[in-house]
N, C-alpha and C positions, 0 to 999 in steps of 0.2 A: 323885314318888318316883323315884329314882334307879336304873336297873336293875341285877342284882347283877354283882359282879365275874365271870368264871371264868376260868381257867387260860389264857394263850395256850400249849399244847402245841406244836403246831406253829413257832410261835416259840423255845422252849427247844431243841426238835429239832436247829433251823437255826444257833443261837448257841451248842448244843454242838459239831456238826459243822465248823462255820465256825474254831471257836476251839481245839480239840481240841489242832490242829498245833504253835501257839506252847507250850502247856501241855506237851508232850512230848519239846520242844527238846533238853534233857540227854540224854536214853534214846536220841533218835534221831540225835545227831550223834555220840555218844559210841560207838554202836553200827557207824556208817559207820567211823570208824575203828578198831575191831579186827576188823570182818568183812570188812572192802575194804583193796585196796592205796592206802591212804589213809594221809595224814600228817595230824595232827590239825588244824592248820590249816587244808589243804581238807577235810577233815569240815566245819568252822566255815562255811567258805566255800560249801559243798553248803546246809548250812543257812541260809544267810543268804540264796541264790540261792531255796530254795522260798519264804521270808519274802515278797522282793522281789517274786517274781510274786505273788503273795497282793495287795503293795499294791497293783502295777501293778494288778491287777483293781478296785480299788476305786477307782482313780483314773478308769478310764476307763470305769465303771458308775455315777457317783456321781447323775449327773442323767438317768439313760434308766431307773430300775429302774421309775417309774412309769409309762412309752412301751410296757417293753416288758414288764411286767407280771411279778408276782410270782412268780408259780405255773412260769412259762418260766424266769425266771433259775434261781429256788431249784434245777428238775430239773436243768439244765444244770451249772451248779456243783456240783452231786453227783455228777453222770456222772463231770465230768472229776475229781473226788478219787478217785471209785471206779477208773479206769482208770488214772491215772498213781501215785497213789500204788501199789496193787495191782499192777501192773506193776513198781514198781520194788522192790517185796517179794518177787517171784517171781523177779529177774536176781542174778545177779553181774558183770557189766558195768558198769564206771565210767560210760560215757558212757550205756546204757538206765537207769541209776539215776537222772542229772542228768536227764536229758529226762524222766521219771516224776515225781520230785520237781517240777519245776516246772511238767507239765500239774497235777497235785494239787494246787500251791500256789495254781495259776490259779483252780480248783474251789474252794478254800477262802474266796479272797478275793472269788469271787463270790456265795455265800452269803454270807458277812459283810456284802455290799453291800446285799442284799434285806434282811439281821437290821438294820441301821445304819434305813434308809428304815422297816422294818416298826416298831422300837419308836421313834421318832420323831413316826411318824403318830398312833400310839396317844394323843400327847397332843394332837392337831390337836382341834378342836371336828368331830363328826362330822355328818353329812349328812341321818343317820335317828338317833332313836330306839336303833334295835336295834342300831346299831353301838356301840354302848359295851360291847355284852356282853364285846367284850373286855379291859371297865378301859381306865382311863383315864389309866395310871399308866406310864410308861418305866420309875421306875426301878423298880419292883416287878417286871417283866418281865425288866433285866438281873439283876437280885436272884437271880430263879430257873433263870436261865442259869449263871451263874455256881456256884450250888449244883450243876445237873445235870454240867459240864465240870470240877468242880474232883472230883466224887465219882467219874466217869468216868474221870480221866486219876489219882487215887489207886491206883483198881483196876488200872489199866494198870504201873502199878509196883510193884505186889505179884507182878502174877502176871508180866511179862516176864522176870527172872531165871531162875525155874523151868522156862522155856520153852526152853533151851537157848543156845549164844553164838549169832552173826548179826545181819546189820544188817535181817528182814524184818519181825520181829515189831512195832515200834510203827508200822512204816509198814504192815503189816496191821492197828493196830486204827482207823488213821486212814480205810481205806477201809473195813471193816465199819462202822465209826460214821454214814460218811457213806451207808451202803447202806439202813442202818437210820435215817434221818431219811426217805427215798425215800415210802413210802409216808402219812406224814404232810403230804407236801405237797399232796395231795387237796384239803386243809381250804385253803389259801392260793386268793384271785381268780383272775382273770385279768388283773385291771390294779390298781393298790393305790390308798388311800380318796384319796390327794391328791391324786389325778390327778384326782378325780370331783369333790373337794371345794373344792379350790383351782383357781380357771380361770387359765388364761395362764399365761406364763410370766415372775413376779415377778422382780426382782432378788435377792439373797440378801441377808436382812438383817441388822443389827450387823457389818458389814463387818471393823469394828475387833479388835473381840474375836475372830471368828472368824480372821480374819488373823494374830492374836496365839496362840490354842490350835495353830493348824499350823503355825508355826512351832515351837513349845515340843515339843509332842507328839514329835515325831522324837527330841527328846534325850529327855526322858521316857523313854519307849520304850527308847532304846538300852541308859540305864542297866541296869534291869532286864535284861532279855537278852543283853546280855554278859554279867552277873553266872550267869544263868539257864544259858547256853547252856554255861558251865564249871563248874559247881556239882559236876555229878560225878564232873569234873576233879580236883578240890579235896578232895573226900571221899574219891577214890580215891589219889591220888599225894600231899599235902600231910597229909590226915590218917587214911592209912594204913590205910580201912574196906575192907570188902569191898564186893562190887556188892550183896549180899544186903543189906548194913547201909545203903548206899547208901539204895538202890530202897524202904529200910522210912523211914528217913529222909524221903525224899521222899513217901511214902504219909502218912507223920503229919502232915507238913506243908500237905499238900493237904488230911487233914483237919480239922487245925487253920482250913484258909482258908473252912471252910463255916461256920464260929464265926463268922471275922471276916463272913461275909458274912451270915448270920442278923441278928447284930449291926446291920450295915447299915440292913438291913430294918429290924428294931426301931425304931430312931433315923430313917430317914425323914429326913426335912426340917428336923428339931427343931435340928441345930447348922449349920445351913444349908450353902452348900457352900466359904465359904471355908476353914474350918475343918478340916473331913474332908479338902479338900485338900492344904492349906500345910502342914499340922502330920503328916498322914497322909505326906506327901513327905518333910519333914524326920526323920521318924521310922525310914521307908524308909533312907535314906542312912545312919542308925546303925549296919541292921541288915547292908546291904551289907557296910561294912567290916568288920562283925565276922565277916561269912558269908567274906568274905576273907582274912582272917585266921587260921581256922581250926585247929588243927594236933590238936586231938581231936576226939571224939564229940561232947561236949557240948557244945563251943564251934562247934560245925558244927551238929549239932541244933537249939541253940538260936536261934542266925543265920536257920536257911533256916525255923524254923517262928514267928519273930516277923517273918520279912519276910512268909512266906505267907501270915499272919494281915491283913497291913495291905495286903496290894499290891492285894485283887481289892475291899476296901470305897474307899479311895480311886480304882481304876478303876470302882465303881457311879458314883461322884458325876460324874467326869470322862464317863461316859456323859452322865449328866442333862444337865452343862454345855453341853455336845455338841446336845444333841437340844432344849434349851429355848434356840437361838439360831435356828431355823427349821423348823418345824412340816414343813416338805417334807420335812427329816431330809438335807438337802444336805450342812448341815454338820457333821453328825454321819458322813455318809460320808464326806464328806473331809479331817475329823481323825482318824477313824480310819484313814482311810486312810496318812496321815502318819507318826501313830502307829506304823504298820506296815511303814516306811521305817525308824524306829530299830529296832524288831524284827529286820527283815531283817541290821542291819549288827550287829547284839549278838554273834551269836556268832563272826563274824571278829573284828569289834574282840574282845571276852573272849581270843581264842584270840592276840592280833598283841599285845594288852599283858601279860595272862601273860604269856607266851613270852620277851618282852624287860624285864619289869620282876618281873615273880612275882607268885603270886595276892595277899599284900599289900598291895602299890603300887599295883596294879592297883583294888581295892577303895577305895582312899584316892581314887584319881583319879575316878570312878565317882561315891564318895560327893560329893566337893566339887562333881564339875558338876548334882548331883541337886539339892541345894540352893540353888543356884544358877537351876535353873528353875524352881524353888518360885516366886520373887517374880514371875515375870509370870504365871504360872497360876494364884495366891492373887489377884491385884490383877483378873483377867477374871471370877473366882469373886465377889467383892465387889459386882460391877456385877448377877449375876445372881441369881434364885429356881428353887428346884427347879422344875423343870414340873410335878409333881404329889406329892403326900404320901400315902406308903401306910399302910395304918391299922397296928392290932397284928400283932405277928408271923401270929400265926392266919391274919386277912387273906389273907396272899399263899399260903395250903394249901388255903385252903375252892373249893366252887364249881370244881370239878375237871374237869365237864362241859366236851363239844367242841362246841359249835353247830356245824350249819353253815351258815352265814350268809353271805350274797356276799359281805359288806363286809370277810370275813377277811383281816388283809395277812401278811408275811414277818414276820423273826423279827429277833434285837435286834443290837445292836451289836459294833464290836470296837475296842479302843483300847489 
């Protein structure tokens, strides 16, 4: 008999705090620019430089997180979001903000590193018995991440408006969030299960596809967060809302994304992942250009809350894709981490093609190349199976208990 599932917490912890930053992008470039002597292009660019160290950290954590074990990286990655983001909430200084921003961004993306390697392992075949307590499942694991960062960073835009103008408040919830994962990481090893369970040091395998998802991911990526990183943009100057209607806008929207992500859960493995991808992507691209488009309420509304429905169940599957090409979860760190190279460049690009073409054009261009990455990320999705199917929604809420079991690893992904 199979042991029961429970909760990885610790896990969720790590892939809220880790992911928080990208989620917040709008509030917090938007806010660089009327709190600081900033032009909104270096806002873009301030945010795309924390983006960039984020990947930078993944890129260069991608194969040590199991060396140099879970429980070290996860503290350390927090430290540094707790001090540099915290830091750059407390300055007005251009230059103590950029160096704040980017030790944070380093903390963020090194948590991610551990979340990427931690839901990864979770589908490796374990060592013991008792290491299944924590399911067996990736995607159930980004499933419930993704619900705790999309409910977290809503709340963060309801209440930032009332909070007064200034650019410190979302970069103060980015370091409380990460202060508050801190003591959860107790629950993580000291070295993670595929360091114990996997001996040597394998080559990385399906070279191919993996080669093919890091390439694509960057554009992927970028799409989105150009779009993302000017959304407020758009709402504010093109269609005429206030921040209050803004910031509520984006609050429905985030929690319209806990549907799309429930949803997710539900469906599992059942349309396998070509499907939730290609058509998930090509879907995206509709809603892009319409979120660009925008010139009212509704037509903005409904834009940014049918992208936010579709954008975080197509990034569960692109997890899985990720994590079921090598059980070490290599490559799942280092698409994500790529991933996180269009991230960084979304809100300059957003900010350098408005600027010279309009949030329109800008949308059209966005949409066509989304579509366009669709065919080699549907064609890698073909070749693979979910790594694990999670049962009924129920499933992924029951069995809520924290063992603490050595074999605990880090928390889930970022793509």
């Amino acid at each position: 008999m199979s042991a029961p599932r429970t909760t990885p917490w610790p896990l969720v912890a790590l892939f809220t705090a880790g992911y928080l930053a990208p989620y917040l992008l709008p509030t917090t470039v938007g806010r660089l620019d009327t709190g600081l002597p900033l032009s909104p292009t270096q806002a873009g660019a301030i945010g795309s430089a924390l983006l960039l160290s984020s990947a930078a950290a993944g890129f260069l954590l991608a194969s040590r997180v199991d060396r140099i074990g879970a429980r070290t990286l996860a503290r350390a990655g927090l430290l540094l979001a707790v001090l540099g983001y915290g830091g750059a909430a407390l300055t007005t200084v251009v230059p103590a903000v950029v160096v704040g921003a980017l030790v944070g961004g380093f903390g963020s993306g090194t948590v991610t590193a551990v979340a990427a390697t931690g839901i990864a392992a979770m589908g490796a075949p374990p060592a013991r018995a008792e290491s299944r307590a924590w399911g067996s499942d990736p995607h159930r694991a980004s499933i419930l991440g993704l619900l705790s960062v999309s409910a977290l960073a809503g709340a963060v835009y309801l209440t930032v408006p009332h909070l007064g103008a200034g650019h410190g408040q979302p970069l103060a919830a980015l370091a409380l969030t990460a202060l508050a994962a801190w003591p959860l990481t107790g629950r993580l090893s000291l070295r993670t299960a595929p360091a114990r369970t996997l001996p040597g040091r394998p080559p990385l395998p399906h070279r191919r596809s993996g080669l093919v998802l890091v390439a694509a991911m960057p554009c992927w990526s970028l799409v989105q967060n150009s779009l993302w990183g000017v959304s407020g943009r758009i709402g504010l100057a093109q269609a005429h809302l206030t921040e209050v209607t803004v910031g509520t806008v984006f609050a429905v929207a985030l929690g319209a994304a806990l549907i799309g992500v429930l949803g997710a859960g539900a469906l599992g493995p059942r349309l396998g992942l070509a499907t939730p991808i290609g058509a998930g992507t090509a879907l995206i691209a509709v809603c892009v250009a319409l979120s660009a488009s925008a010139t009212d309420l509704m037509t903005f509304a409904a834009g940014e809350i049918a992208w936010n429905v579709l954008y975080p169940v197509v990034l569960s599957y692109m997890i899985g894709l990720a994590a079921s090409l090598d059980p070490r979860g290599r490559w799942a760190v280092l698409v994500g981490s790529a991933a996180s190279l269009g991230t960084a460049a979304g809100p300059l690009t957003g900010s350098v093609l408005s600027a010279r073409a309009g949030f329109p054009v800008m949308g059209a261009i966005l949409a066509a190349g989304l579509l366009v990455i669709a065919v080699p990320l549907t064609a890698v999705a073909l070749r693979r199976r979910p790594v694990a199917a999670p049962r009924a929604l129920e499933d992924a809420v029951v069995h809520i208990e924290i063992p603490a079991y050595e074999n605990s690893y880090a928390s889930t992904a970022a793509i």
